[in-house]
C-alpha positions in Angstrom: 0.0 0.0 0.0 1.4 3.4 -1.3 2.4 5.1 1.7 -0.6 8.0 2.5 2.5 10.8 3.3 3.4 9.8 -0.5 -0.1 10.8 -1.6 0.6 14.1 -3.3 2.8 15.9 -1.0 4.8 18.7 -2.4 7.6 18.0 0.2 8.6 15.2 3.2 10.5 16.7 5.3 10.6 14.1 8.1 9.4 10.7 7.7 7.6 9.0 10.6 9.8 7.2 13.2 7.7 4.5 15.4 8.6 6.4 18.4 7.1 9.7 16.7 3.6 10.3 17.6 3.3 13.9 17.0 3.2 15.7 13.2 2.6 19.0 11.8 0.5 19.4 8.6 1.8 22.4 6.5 -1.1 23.9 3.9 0.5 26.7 2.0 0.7 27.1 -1.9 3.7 29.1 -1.4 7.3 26.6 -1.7 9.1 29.3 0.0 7.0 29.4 2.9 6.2 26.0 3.2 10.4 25.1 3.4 11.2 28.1 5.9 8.2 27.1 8.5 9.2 23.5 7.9 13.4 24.0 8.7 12.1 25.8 11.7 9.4 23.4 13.2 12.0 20.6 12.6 14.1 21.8 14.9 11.7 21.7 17.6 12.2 17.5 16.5 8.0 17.5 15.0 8.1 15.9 11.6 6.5 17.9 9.4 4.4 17.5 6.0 3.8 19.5 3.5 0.9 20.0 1.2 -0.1 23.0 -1.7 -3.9 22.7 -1.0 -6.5 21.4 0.7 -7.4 17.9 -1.1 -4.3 16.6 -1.2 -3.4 17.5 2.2 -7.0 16.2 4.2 -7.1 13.0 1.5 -3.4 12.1 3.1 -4.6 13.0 6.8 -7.5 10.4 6.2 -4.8 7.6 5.4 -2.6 8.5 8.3 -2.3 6.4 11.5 -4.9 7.2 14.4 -1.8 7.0 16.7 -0.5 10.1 15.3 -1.4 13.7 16.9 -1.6 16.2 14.4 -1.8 20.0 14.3 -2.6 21.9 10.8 -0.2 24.7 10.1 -2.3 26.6 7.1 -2.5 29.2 5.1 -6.2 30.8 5.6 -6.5 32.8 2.1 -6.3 29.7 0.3 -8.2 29.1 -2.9 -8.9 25.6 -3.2 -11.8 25.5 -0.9 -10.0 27.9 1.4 -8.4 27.8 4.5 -12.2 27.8 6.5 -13.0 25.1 4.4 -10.1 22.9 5.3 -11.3 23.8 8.9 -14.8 22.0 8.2 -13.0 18.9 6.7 -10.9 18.3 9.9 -14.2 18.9 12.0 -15.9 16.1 10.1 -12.9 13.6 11.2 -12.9 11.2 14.2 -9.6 12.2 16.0 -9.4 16.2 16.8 -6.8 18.2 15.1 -5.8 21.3 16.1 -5.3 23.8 13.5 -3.3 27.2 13.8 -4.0 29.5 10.9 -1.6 32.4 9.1 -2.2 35.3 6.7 -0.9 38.2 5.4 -3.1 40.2 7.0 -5.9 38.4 8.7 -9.6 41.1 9.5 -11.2 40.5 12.8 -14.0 39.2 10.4 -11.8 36.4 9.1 -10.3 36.3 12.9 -13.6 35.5 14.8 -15.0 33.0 11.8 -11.8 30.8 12.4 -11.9 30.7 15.8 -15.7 29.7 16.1 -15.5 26.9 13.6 -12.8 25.6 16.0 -9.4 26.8 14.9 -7.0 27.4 18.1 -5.4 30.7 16.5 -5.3 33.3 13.6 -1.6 34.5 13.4 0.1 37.2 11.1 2.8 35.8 8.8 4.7 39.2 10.2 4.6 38.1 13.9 7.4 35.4 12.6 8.3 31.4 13.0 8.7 32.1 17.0 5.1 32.8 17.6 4.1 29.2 15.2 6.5 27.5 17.4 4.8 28.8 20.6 1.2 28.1 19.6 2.4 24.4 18.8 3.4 23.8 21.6 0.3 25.0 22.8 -1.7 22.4 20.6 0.7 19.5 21.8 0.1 20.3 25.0 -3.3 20.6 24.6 -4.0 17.5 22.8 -2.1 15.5 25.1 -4.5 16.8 28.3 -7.3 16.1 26.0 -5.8 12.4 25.6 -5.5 11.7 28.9 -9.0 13.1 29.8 -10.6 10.3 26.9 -7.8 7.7 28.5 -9.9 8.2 32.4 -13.1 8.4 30.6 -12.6 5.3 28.4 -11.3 3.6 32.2 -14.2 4.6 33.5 -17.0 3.7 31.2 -15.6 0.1 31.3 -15.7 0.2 35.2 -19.4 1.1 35.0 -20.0 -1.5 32.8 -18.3 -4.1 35.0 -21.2 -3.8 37.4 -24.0 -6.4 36.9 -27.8 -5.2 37.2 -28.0 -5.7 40.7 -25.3 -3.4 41.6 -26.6 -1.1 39.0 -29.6 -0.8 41.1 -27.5 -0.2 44.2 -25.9 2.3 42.4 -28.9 4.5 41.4 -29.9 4.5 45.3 -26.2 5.3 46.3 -26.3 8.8 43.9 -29.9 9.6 45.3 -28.3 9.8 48.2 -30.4 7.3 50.0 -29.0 4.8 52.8 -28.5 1.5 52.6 -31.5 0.5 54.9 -33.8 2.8 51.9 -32.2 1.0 49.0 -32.8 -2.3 50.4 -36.3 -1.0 51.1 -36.9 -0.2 47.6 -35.3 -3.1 46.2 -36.6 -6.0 48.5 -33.3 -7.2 50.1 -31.8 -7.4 53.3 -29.5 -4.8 54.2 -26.6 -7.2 54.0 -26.6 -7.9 50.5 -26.7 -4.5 49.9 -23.9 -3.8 51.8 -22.1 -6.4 49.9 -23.1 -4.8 46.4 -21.9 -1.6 47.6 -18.8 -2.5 48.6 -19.0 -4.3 45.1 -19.3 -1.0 43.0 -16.4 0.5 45.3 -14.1 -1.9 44.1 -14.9 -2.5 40.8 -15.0 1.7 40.2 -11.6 2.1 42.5 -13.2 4.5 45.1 -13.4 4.4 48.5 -16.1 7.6 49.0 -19.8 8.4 47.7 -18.4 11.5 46.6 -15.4 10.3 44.4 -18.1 7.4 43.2 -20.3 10.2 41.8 -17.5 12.0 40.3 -16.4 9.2 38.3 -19.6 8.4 37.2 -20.1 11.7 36.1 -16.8 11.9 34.0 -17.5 8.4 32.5 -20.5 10.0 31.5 -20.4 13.6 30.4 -22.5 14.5 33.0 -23.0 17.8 34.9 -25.1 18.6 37.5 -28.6 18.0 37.3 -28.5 16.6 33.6 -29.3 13.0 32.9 -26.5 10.3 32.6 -25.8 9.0 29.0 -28.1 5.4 28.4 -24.6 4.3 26.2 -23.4 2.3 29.0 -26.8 0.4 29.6 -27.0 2.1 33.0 -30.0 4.7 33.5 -28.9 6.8 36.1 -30.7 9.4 38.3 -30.7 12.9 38.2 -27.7 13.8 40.4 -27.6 16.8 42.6 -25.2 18.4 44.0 -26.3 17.7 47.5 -25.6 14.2 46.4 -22.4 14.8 44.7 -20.4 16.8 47.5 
């Protein structure tokens, strides 16, 4: 299989090494440009790729490996579907890519559009390589919070759905805030056995309070207070307060 950094790209600069996990994608239709940024970026030791418009450059993202974190160096006044439309073809992927846009001259109009369709900057090509450098770092960093944050979610949805039915149950009482003498109530069981699920969910979820149980729940789910809990883990969980949570 033709290798997806050979698929049209002006210029290689760095070829992926297995130990390399983070690339930037250059978008320019300038040579010049495109070679000076590169030199630069691969001195910060980022391999770098280069591409003269937009198709060439998002068909050979769509090829590349998922392990690989990206950021998209481009120029915004581009004409092939233009820079804003290279920024809707990265929102329609799977993995989030950063994207750090430069002009000539970039109008708060073009400034503000950018930004709200999800680009992290807008920079001036007169502010110089430094200020590229910086905002890369920025998107690094920023990608690799965001990674871990998916890395405890992803723990923690596979937690929740360690728990069988019956400690499910237990589970809605426990974020109601009710006792153990209520749940078993409710459910028709003896306090013991309840007990026993509880300290059930504690172990299988890896906390040892009610608070730090309804935290976890709530980052495994994306939910904030007083919303319901997502149904994608087969668990239909209460409305939490945060009487319950703290």
């Amino acid at each position: 299989m033709k290798d997806p950094l050979l698929l049209s790209p002006v210029r290689d600069s760095s070829m992926v090494e297995s130990h390399q996990t983070q690339m930037v994608i250059l978008v320019d239709r300038d040579p010049l440009v495109r070679t000076q940024l590169s030199a630069a970026i691969n001195e910060r030791q980022w391999s770098t790729s280069e591409f003269e418009s937009v198709e060439t450059c998002t068909s050979a993202i769509e090829m590349l490996s998922s392990d690989l974190t990206l950021c998209v160096v481009s120029e915004l006044s581009l004409t092939e579907r233009g820079g804003l439309g290279l920024q809707d073809r990265l929102n329609a992927m799977p993995k989030p890519i950063s994207t750090i846009f430069y002009t000539e001259q970039a109008s708060t109009n073009d400034i503000v559009t950018a930004m709200n369709q999800g680009a992290l900057t807008v920079i001036e090509k007169s502010e110089g390589h430094h200020v590229v450098l910086n905002r890369l770092d920025e998107a690094f960093e920023l990608a690799r919070r965001n990674f871990e944050t998916a890395e405890q979610q992803r723990i923690a949805r596979d937690q929740l759905r360690s728990l069988s039915r019956g400690e499910t149950e237990v589970l809605e009482g426990i974020l109601n805030g009710k006792l153990n003498k209520e749940i078993a109530q409710q459910l028709h069981l003896s306090v013991r056995t309840i007990e026993q699920r509880r300290r059930q969910i504690f172990n299988k979820l890896d906390v040892q309070h009610p608070a730090s149980l309804a935290q976890k729940v709530i980052h495994a789910t994306h939910l904030l207070n007083k919303q319901p809990a997502s149904i994608e883990l087969n668990i239909s969980l209460p409305m939490i307060s945060t009487e319950n949570v703290l």
